[in-house]
C-alpha positions in Angstrom: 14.2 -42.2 -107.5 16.8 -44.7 -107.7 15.5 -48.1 -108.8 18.3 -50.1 -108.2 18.5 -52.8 -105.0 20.9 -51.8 -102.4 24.0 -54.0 -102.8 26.1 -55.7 -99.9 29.4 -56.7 -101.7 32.0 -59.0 -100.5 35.3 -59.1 -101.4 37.5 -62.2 -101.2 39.1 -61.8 -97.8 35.1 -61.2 -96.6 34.4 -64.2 -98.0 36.7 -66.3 -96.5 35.8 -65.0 -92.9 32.4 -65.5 -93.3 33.1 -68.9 -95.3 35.4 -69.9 -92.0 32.3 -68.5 -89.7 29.8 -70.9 -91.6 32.0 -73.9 -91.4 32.7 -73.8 -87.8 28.8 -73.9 -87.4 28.4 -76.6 -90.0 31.0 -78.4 -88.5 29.7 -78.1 -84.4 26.4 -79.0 -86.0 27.3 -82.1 -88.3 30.4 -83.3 -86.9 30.8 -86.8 -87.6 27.2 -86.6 -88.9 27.5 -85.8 -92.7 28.9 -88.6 -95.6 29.0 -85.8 -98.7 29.1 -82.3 -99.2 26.6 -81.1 -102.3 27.8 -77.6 -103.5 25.0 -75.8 -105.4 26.9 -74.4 -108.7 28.2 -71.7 -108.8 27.6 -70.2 -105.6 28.2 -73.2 -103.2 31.1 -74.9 -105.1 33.6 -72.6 -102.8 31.7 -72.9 -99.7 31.3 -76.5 -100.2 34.9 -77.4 -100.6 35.8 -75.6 -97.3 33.5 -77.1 -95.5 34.0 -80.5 -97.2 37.6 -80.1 -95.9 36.8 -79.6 -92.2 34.5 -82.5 -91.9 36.2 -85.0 -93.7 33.1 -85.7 -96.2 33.1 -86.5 -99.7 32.5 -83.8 -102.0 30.5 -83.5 -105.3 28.6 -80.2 -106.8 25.2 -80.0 -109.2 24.5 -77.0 -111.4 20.9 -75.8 -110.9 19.9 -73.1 -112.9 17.3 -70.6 -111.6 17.8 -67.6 -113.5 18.8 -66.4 -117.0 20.3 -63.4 -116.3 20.3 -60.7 -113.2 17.1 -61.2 -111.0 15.4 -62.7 -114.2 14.0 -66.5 -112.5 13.3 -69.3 -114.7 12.3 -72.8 -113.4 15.0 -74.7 -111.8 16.4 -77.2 -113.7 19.7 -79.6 -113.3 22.4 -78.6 -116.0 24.9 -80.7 -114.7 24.5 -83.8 -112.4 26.4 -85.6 -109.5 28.4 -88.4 -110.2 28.7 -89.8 -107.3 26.1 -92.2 -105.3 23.9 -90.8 -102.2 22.3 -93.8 -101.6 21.8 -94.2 -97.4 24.0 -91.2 -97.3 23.8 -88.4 -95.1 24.3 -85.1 -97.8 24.4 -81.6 -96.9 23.4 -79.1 -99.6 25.4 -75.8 -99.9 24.6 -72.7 -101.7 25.5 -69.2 -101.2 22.4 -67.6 -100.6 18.1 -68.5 -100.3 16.6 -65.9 -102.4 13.0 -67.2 -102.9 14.3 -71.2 -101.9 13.0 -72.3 -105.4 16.7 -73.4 -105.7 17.3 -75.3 -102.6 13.7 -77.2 -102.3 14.1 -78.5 -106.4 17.7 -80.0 -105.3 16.4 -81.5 -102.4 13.4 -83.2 -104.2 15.6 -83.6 -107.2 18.3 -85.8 -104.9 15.7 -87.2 -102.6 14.0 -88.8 -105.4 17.2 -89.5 -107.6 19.7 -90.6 -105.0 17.4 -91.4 -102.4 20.1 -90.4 -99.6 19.5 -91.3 -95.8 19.4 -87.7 -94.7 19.7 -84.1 -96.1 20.7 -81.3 -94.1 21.2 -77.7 -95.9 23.5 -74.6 -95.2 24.2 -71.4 -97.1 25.5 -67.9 -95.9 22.9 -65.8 -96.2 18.6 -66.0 -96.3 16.5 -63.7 -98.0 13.8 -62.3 -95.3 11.1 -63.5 -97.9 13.1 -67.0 -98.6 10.5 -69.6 -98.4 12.6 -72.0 -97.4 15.2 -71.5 -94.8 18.5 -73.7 -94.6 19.3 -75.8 -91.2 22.3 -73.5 -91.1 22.8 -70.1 -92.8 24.9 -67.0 -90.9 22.2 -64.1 -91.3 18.9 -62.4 -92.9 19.8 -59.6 -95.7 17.7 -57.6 -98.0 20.5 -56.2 -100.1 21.6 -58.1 -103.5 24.5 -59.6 -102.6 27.7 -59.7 -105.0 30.0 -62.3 -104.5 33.5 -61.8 -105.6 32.7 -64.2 -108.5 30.3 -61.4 -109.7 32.0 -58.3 -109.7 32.5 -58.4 -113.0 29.2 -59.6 -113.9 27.8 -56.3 -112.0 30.6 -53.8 -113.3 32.0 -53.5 -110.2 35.7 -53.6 -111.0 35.1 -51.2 -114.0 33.2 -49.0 -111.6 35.9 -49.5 -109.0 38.7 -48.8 -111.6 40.5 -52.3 -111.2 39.8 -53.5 -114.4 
């Protein structure tokens, strides 16, 4: 019986289609409508600076860390904070992926009450089907563990592969 969670992994040129997909949503959503872009370290920094980019927003990131290794959670906590002011700002908040939405709801509350922005809206590519909390704009549902091309070698996958 193999143990293991089905994986769904995306290479770069993947990435940057679904990236472009997510940003034209984001951007027929929020155009006009969002003062900063929030990228969720690591995941979100690249997503963020795309989508940054098309609408014309300022652009920060916070590190939030949630786990300590593969699928081992911890409490969230900030690790490295925004520098920039969200006062009577409309932020979005990207991340790559809701897995349980611990992530996303402790940034929101962590800016909220910190920052105290205007408005926050949320995106991210992907929702798990058991996410509890489920982003304004995300591109579909998966069940698979998704590795990111900034993973592969965190998951063996170029050894495996034979590029490294």
């Amino acid at each position: 019986m193999d143990l293991e969670p089905k994986k769904f992994i995306i290479d770069w040129d993947k990435f940057g289609r679904l990236v472009d997909k997510l940003s034209t949503e984001i951007l027929n959503a929020y155009k006009g409508q969002i003062d900063t872009v929030i990228g969720i370290a690591r995941g979100g920094i690249p997503m963020s600076m795309v989508v940054a980019d098309r609408l014309g927003a300022e652009l920060d990131f916070i590190r939030v860390k949630s786990y300590k290794g593969i699928g081992i959670k911890i409490e969230p906590k900030v690790v490295s904070d925004i520098c920039i002011d969200l006062q009577n700002k409309k932020v979005l908040i990207i991340d790559d992926l809701s897995d349980q939405g611990d992530t996303f709801n402790f940034t929101i509350n962590y800016i909220n009450k910190k920052y105290k922005p205007k408005k926050i809206n949320t995106a991210a590519l992907f929702i798990k089907p058991w996410s509890k909390f489920k982003p304004d704009v995300y591109l579909e549902s998966i069940d698979k563990w998704v590795v990111f091309p900034w993973e592969l070698k965190e998951f063996n996958i170029l050894e495996n592969a034979g590029i490294v």
